[in-house]
N, C-alpha and C positions, 0 to 999 in steps of 0.2 A: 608752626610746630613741625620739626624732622618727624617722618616716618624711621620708624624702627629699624627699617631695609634702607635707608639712606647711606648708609657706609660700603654697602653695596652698589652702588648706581653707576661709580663708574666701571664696573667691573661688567655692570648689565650692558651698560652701554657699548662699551668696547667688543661684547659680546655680538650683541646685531649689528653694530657696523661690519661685525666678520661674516654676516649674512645667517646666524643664528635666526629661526623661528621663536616668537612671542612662547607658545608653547614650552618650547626645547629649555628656553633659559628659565622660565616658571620653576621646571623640574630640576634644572643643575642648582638653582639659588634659592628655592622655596621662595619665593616674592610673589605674592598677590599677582593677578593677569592685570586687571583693572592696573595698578601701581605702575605695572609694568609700560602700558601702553599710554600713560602719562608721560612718560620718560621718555621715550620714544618718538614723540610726534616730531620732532624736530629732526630726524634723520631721515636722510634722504639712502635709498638700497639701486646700487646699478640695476641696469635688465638683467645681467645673469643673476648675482643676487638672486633678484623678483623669480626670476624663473625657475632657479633651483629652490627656492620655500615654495613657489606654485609644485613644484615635482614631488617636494617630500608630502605634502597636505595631501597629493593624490595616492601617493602611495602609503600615506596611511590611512588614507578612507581603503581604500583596497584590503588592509587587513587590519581595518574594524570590521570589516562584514566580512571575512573569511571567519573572525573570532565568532562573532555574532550568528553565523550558520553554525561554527563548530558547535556553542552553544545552544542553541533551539535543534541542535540533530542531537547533542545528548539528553535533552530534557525529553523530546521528543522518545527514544532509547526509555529513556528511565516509566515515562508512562508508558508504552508496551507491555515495558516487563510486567508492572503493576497489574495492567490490563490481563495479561497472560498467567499471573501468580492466581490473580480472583477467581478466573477460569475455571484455572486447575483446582481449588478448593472448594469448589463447586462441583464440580464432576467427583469430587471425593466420594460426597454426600450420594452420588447418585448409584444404583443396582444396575448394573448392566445388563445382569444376568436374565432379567424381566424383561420377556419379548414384547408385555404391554409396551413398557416404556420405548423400547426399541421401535414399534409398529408403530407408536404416535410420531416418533421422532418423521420415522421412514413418512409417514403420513404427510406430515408439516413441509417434509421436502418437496414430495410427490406436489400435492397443492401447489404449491407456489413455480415447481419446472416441470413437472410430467405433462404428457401428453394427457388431454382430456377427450382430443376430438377420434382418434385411432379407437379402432374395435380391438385393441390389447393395452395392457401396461407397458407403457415406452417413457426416458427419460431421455434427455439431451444435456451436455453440458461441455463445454473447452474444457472444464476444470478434473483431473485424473481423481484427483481426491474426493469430490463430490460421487462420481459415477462407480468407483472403491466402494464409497458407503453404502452406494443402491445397491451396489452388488452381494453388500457383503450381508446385510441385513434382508433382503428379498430373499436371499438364498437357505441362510440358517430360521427363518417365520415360515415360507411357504416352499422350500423343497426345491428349489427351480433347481434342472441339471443344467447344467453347460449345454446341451445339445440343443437344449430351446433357447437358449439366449444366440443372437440374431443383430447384430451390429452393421450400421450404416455410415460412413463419413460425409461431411460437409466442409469441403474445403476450398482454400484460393488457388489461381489462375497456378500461381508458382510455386506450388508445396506437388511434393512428389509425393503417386499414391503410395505405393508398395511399401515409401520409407515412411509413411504417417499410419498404412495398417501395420507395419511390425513393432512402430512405436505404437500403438492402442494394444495392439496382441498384448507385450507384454507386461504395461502397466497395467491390463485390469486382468490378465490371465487367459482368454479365451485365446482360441484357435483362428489363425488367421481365415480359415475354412471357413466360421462363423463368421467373416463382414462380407457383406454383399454390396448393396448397391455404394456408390460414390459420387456425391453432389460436386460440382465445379462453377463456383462465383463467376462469372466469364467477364462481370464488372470488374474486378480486382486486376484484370490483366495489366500490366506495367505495372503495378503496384507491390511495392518489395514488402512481403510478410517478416516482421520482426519472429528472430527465431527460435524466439519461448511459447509460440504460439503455432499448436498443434493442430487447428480444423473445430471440428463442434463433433464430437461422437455419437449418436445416437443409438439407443438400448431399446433393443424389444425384446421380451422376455417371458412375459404369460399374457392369457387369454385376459376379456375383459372384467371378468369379475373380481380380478383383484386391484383393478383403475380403481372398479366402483367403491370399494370397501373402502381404498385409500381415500378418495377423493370425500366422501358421505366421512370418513371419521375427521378429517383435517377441518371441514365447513365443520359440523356440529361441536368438536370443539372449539374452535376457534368465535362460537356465537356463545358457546356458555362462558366464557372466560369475558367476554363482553358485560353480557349479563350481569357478571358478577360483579364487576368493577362498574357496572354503568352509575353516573354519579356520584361517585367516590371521590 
C-alpha cells in the first residue's frame, strides 16, 4: 500500500541528492522524518555534501541554545519581576513610620553583620546600600551625629585609596575627614580587582550599648519566632 506522500518521493529525492538535510525537506514537504529516511537509504551524499549538512546541524545547534538562553533569560526576567511585584506588596502593608519596626529590622541586620567583638557599634559591608540603611536607621532611632561616625576601609593591592574614600564619602555622605585608618590585602597583589568592587567599608559609630541592645533584641527574637513555630 502507497503512502499518501508517495507522489512526493520524487521530488524528496531529488531534493537530497541536491545535498538537502532530512530535516530541511521534512519542512518544505511536510513528510513524516521516519518516511522520509526510508527513501533515502539508497543515496549515496559526496564529502562536501556530508560536510555542508554536518555545518548546517552545527549551526543550528548554535542557535537552538542561543534561543534556549533567550528563553530561560526571559522566563528567568519574568520571575524577578514576580519576585519584585510580591515584595512591593508587602512593604505596602508595612509602617515605616514605627521605629519598633525599623529597630528590629536595624537589629536583624546588626545580628547577622555587625561587629560583636569591638567595644562600639560597627558594621562592615562592600554593599553602599546595606551600610545607607545602617546609616539611615541608626541615625533617625539613636541621634548619632556625623561627627562620631568614624569609617575605615579594607581594600586590595590595586584599588587606589583617595579614589575608594571619595567614592565611600559620597555614597553614604560623611566627610572624607571622617575615614581613617585603611586596610591593604597584600595577598591580592597581581590580582586585577573587577571594577564594581569598591573595598569592604567599615562603620563605627556609637558606644557599646547600643551593639548590646541590637545584638540582645535580634537573639530574643529571633528564639521567640522559633518557639513559636517549633513543631509546626
Amino acid at each position: 500500500m502507497q503512502s499518501r506522500w508517495f507522489e512526493l518521493k520524487p521530488k524528496a529525492i531529488n531534493l537530497r541528492k541536491k545535498g538537502l538535510s532530512i530535516v530541511k525537506i521534512e519542512l518544505l514537504l511536510g513528510i513524516p522524518r521516519s518516511t522520509l529516511s526510508g527513501w533515502f537509504k539508497g543515496i549515496e551524499l559526496s564529502q562536501k555534501q556530508k560536510d555542508k549538512l554536518l555545518q548546517s546541524k552545527k549551526n543550528a545547534l548554535v542557535e537552538a541554545r542561543k534561543k534556549a538562553t533567550l528563553w530561560h533569560n526571559a522566563q528567568k526576567n519574568n520571575r524577578l519581576k514576580e519576585a519584585e511585584s510580591q515584595a512591593i506588596e508587602l512593604l505596602k502593608k508595612i509602617n515605616f513610620s514605627e521605629n519598633k519596626i525599623l529597630e528590629l529590622a536595624l537589629s536583624m541586620l546588626y545580628l547577622g553583620e555587625g561587629s560583636k567583638v569591638d567595644k562600639k557599634t560597627s558594621l562592615g559591608s562592600s554593599n553602599p546600600l546595606i551600610l545607607k540603611f545602617f546609616l539611615s536607621v541608626i541615625r533617625n532611632i539613636y541621634k548619632i551625629d556625623n561627627k562620631k561616625i568614624k569609617c575605615q576601609l579594607n581594600l586590595r593591592a590595586d584599588q587606589n585609596i583617595n579614589k575608594m574614600k571619595k567614592f565611600w564619602s559620597k555614597e553614604l555622605d560623611i566627610p572624607i575627614k571622617n575615614f581613617g585608618y585603611v586596610g591593604v590585602d597584600k595577598r591580592t597583589a597581581g590580582s586585577k580587582t573587577y571594577s564594581s568592587y569598591n573595598g569592604v567599608c567599615q562603620i563605627h559609630c556609637a558606644n557599646v550599648a547600643i551593639q548590646r541592645k541590637l545584638v540582645f533584641l535580634g537573639e530574643i527574637f529571633c528564639k521567640r519566632i522559633v518557639e513559636k513555630y517549633s513543631g509546626v
